[in-house]
N, C-alpha and C positions, 0 to 999 in steps of 0.2 A: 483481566484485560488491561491493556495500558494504554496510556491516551496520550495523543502525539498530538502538537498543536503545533498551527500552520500561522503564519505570519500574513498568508493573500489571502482572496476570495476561495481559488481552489489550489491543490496540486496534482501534476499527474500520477500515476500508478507508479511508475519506473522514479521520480524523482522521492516520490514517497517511500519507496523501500530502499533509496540510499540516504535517505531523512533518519528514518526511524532507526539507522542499524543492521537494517537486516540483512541488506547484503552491501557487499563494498563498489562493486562496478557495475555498470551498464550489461555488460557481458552475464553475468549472475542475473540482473533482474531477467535478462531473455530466456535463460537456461530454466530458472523456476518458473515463469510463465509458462512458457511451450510444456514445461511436464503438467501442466493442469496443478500448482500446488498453491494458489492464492485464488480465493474467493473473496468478493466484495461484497457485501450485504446478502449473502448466502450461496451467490452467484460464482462458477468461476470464471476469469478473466484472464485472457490473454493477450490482452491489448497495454503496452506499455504508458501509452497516451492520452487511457482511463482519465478521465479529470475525477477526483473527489472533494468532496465537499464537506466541510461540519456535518457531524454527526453520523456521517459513513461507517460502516466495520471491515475490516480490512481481517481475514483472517490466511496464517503460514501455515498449512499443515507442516508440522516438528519446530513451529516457531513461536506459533502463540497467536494473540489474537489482539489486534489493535482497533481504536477509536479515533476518527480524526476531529478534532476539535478547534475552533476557530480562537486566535491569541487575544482577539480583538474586547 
């Protein structure tokens, strides 16, 4: 698992998966949403506007599996 630390209180979903790498544009985050390929704390999510918080899990199916952890 790899852990990706956030600089605010939260981030969204959509800015969180051009944070971490995993996808490059806005247009990608929508595409792996709508296919059901990202669950957050076991859940999946198709809301780009997800807020997350420290200690969240953030998992890609084919991508891996992320932790959002607070810089502070």
């Amino acid at each position: 698992m790899r852990t990706v630390r956030i600089h605010t209180e939260h981030i969204t979903l959509g800015q969180f998966l051009k944070y971490a790498n995993i996808i490059a544009t806005g247009g990608e985050a929508k595409a792996i949403l709508q296919e059901g390929l990202v669950r957050v704390d076991g859940n999946k999510e198709r809301r780009r506007g997800r807020k997350l918080y420290p200690g969240m899990r953030v998992d890609v199916d084919g991508l891996g599996s992320y932790r959002v952890e607070s810089d502070a």
